[in-house]
Structures are given as C-alpha cells and as structure tokens.
N, C-alpha and C positions, 0 to 999 in steps of 0.2 A: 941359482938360476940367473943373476941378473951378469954371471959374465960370459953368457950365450951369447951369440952373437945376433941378431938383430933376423926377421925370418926370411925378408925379404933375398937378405944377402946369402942366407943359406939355399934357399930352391936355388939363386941363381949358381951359384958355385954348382951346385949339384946338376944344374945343367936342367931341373925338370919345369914344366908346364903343367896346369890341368887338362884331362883326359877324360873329355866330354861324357867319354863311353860310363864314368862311374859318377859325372852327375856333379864334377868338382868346384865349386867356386870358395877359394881361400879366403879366413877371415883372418887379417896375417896382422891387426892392431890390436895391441893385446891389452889394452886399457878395455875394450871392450870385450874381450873373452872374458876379464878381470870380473868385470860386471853381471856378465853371464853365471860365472860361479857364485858372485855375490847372491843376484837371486835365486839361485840353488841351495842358496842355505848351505852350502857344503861347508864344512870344519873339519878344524886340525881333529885327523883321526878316523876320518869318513873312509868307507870304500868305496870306489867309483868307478861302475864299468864306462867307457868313450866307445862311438861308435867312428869309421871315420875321419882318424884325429889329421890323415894328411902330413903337412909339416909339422903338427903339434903345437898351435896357437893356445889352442883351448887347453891341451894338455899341460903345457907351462901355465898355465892361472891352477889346474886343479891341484898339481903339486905344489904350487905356488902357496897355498891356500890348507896346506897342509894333509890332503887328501892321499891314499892309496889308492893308484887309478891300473886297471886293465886296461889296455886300448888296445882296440881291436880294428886291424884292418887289414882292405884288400889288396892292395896296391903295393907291391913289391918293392917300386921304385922310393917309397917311403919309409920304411923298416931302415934301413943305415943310419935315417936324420934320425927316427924315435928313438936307437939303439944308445946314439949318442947324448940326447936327452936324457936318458934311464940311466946315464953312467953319471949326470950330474944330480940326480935325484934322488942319491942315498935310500936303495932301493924299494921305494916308492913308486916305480913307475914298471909294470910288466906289458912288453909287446907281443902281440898275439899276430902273426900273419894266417887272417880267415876271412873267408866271407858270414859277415854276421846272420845274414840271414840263413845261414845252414850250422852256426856255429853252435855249442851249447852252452848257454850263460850259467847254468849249473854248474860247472865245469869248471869255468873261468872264476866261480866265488864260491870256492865250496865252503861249509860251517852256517852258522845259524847266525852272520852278522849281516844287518839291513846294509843291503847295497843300494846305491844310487843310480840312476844312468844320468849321464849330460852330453849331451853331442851336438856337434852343429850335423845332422845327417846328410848325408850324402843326398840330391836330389831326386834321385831315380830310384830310391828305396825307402822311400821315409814313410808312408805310408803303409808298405807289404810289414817293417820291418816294428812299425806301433802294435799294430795289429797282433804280430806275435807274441809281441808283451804281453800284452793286455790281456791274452787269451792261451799261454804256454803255461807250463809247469813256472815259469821263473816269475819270482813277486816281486820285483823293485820295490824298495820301499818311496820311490820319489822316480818319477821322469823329467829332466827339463832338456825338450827338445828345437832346435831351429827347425823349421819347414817352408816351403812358401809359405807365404802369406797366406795366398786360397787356401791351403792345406789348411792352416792352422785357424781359420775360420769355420772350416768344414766342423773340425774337433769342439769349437767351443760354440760352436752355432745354436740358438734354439728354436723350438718349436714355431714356426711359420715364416722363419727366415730362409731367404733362399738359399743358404747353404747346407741345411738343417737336413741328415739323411743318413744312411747306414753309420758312417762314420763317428759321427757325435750321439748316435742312440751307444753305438757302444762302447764309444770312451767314457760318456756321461752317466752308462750304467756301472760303470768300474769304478771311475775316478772325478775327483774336482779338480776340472780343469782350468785353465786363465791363460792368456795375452796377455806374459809379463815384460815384454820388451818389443819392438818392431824396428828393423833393419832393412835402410835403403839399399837396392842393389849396388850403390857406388860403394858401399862397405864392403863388400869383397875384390878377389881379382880372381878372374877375370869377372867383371861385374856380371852376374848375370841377368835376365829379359824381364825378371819380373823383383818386385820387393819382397823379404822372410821379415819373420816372425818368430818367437820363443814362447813354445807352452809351458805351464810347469801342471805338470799333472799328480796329484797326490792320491792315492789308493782309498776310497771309501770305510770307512770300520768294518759294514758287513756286504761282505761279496757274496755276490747269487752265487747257489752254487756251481759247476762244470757243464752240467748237464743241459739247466738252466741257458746260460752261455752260448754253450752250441745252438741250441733253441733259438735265441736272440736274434745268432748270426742270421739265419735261415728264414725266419721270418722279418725281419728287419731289408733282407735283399729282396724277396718277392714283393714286401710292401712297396720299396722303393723304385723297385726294376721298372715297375710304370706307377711312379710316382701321381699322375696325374689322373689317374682313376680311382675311385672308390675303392675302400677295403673288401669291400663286397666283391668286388671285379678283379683284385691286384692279387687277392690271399689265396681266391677262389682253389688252387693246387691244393691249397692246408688246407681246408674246408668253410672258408669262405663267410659267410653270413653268420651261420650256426658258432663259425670259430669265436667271431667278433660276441655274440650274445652270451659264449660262453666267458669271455674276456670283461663283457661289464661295457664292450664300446658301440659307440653308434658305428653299422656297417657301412652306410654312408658318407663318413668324412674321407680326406683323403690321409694319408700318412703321413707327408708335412706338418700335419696340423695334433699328431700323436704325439702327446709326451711321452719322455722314454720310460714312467711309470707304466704307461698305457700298452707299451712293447714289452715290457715285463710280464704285464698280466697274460699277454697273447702270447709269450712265447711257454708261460706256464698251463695256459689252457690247451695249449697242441700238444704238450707232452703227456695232459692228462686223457688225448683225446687218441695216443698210441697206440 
C-alpha cells in the first residue's frame, strides 16, 4: 500500500470532484482513516463490508490493517481508482458497483463469519442506510460509522435530551452505542456546512425479537410524530391510554421523556393487544 500514490494526486489525475448529488465530502488524510479503523477494533483477518469508499481513503487503512474489505459503491466514476487499489491488495479488497441501500449485504458475505461495517457514509443516506442494519436480515457483528454530528447525536442521545427520538430508541434497543471520535468539517474536501462524528455501535447479546422490532418502529414514530403531546394524545391511533396502562407507563408523560425500556414495553403491549 504505501507505494500508492498520495489520494489527493489520484482524484486530480482522474479529473473527479464530489458530486453533491450523493452526499460526498472526502476524507483524503489517511492518518485519520488509520484511526478510524484503530477504533473499529478491526484486525488482521477481519471481514469488512465499506459503504461509500469514494477514492478509498478509509479503504487503504482497512486493508492496511489487515482486513477483507467489500466496498461497496455508487458512483461509477470511482470503481477504476478502487480497481487499482484491489490490485495492490493481494486480494483483499472486493469492489461492488451498487447502491447500498438496495444492495444485499448477504450476498456480499456469504458463510457464518462476523462481518464488520466501517464507512465514512455518504451524507444523504446515513441514516435510511443505519436503519436497514439495524432492522434487516443482515447482523453486523460491529458498525463504526461517520455521520453528521446531529445525526450521530440523534443515535446516542438520551432520555430528555433534545435529540432523544425514534432514532436512538432504536439503535439503543439493538445496540451500545458511543461517540468514538468527532471530526471538523475542515477534515474533509470539499469541507462540508456542518462538523461529523463516528459511532461505534456494537449488537446487544439478546435482540428483541423481528416482530417485536417492527412494533418498535411503529410506535416509537407515532410517539414521536408529535412529540410534544402526551402518550395519551400521540398513541391515541394504537390505543392510546389503555395502551400506556397496559405498558406499566404513565399516559401522561410525553415520549422524550420514555426510556427505550419503556418503548419496549409498549411496543410489546400492541402486539399483545392485535
């Protein structure tokens, strides 16, 4: 790897730019992708799906670092530089031209060995593209993902913070999450409007079950769609008051103020109320 050429020098030879349209801002110093993988825990022998990889910043630290990485992405104009990556990566390094969010991560790591994800995501999908994790047939055994900053507040937010809302009930019912790093917008190019952050999200021992899950999603959005009213008023579609007394919660508080114990209970009392 280290008689790559420098990444900077590569986009330019290649003539490309980022391409607002998929959300791109490059993280093109690779001391700090280095670091990324370092908190990933990833080792020689890992497999790693990449979402995203671009010019392959991050992808150079996971091979770097000993890993079998899939990297997956959309962007056409990118597949040549990863190509030539993958040719110095004693193959290690498989490129997938897909969009992830329709892709199947099954697919891309088939057998029974824990896979990783790490990606810096693309901005405009990091959120639809958690979500599918978190709630698809595919188990990562580990996510460490960049997002905005807000985003990745959102994720590790709690109970009566104002970020605290669909989002972290249901990452926080899957998994233990953290802000393992924070990155200024000058860290990328082109910089982008706002500062990111890096989750490392690790899977719970016992997962509620599918069912359960869907449950979750469903009431966790009505609770929150109007946030600002009572359970009694916001659920009222699920059954409202009756739902809440079957749940063990006061109808009266508002959902901000719900542990995501407390969305457990409630999304297991609506299934029993089917």
């Amino acid at each position: 790897m280290n008689e790559l050429p420098p990444l900077r020098e590569v986009l330019a030879a290649a003539g490309i730019a980022a391409d607002k349209r998929f959300g791109q801002h490059f993280l093109l110093d690779l001391n700090l992708c280095r670091k990324i993988v370092r908190l990933a825990g990833v080792a020689t022998g890992d497999r790693v799906i990449e979402v995203g990889p671009g010019p392959g910043g991050l992808t150079r630290a996971l091979v770097e670092a000993g890993a079998t990485v899939t990297a997956v992405e959309k962007d056409p104009r990118f597949i040549p530089l990863l190509q030539d990556l993958a040719a110095s990566a004693a193959g290690r390094l498989e490129v997938v031209e897909a969009d992830a969010l329709a892709v199947d991560e099954m697919s891309l790591a088939p057998g029974n060995d824990p896979i990783r994800v790490v990606a810096n995501l693309p901005y405009n999908v990091g959120t639809p593209l958690l979500v599918k994790w978190l709630t698809g047939r595919f188990r990562p055994a580990s996510m460490t993902l960049m997002f905005q900053k807000e985003v990745a507040r959102r994720i590790v937010a709690a109970p009566g913070d104002p970020d605290y809302g669909r989002l972290a009930v249901l990452s926080q019912a899957l998994c233990r999450g953290r802000v393992v790093m924070d990155l200024p917008a000058r860290a990328f190019t082109p910089p982008p409007k706002v500062d990111s952050a890096v989750v490392d999200l690790t899977p719970l021992p016992h997962r509620p079950p599918d069912r359960t899950v869907q449950a979750l999603q469903t009431v966790a959005q009505a609770a929150f769609g109007q946030r600002r009213k009572m359970l009694r008023s916001s659920l009222k579609p699920l059954g409202g008051e009756a739902l809440c007394q079957a749940a063990g919660l006061d109808a009266n508080v508002r959902a901000e103020t719900v542990p995501v114990s407390g969305f457990l209970a409630l999304a297991e009392a609506w299934l029993d109320r089917a």
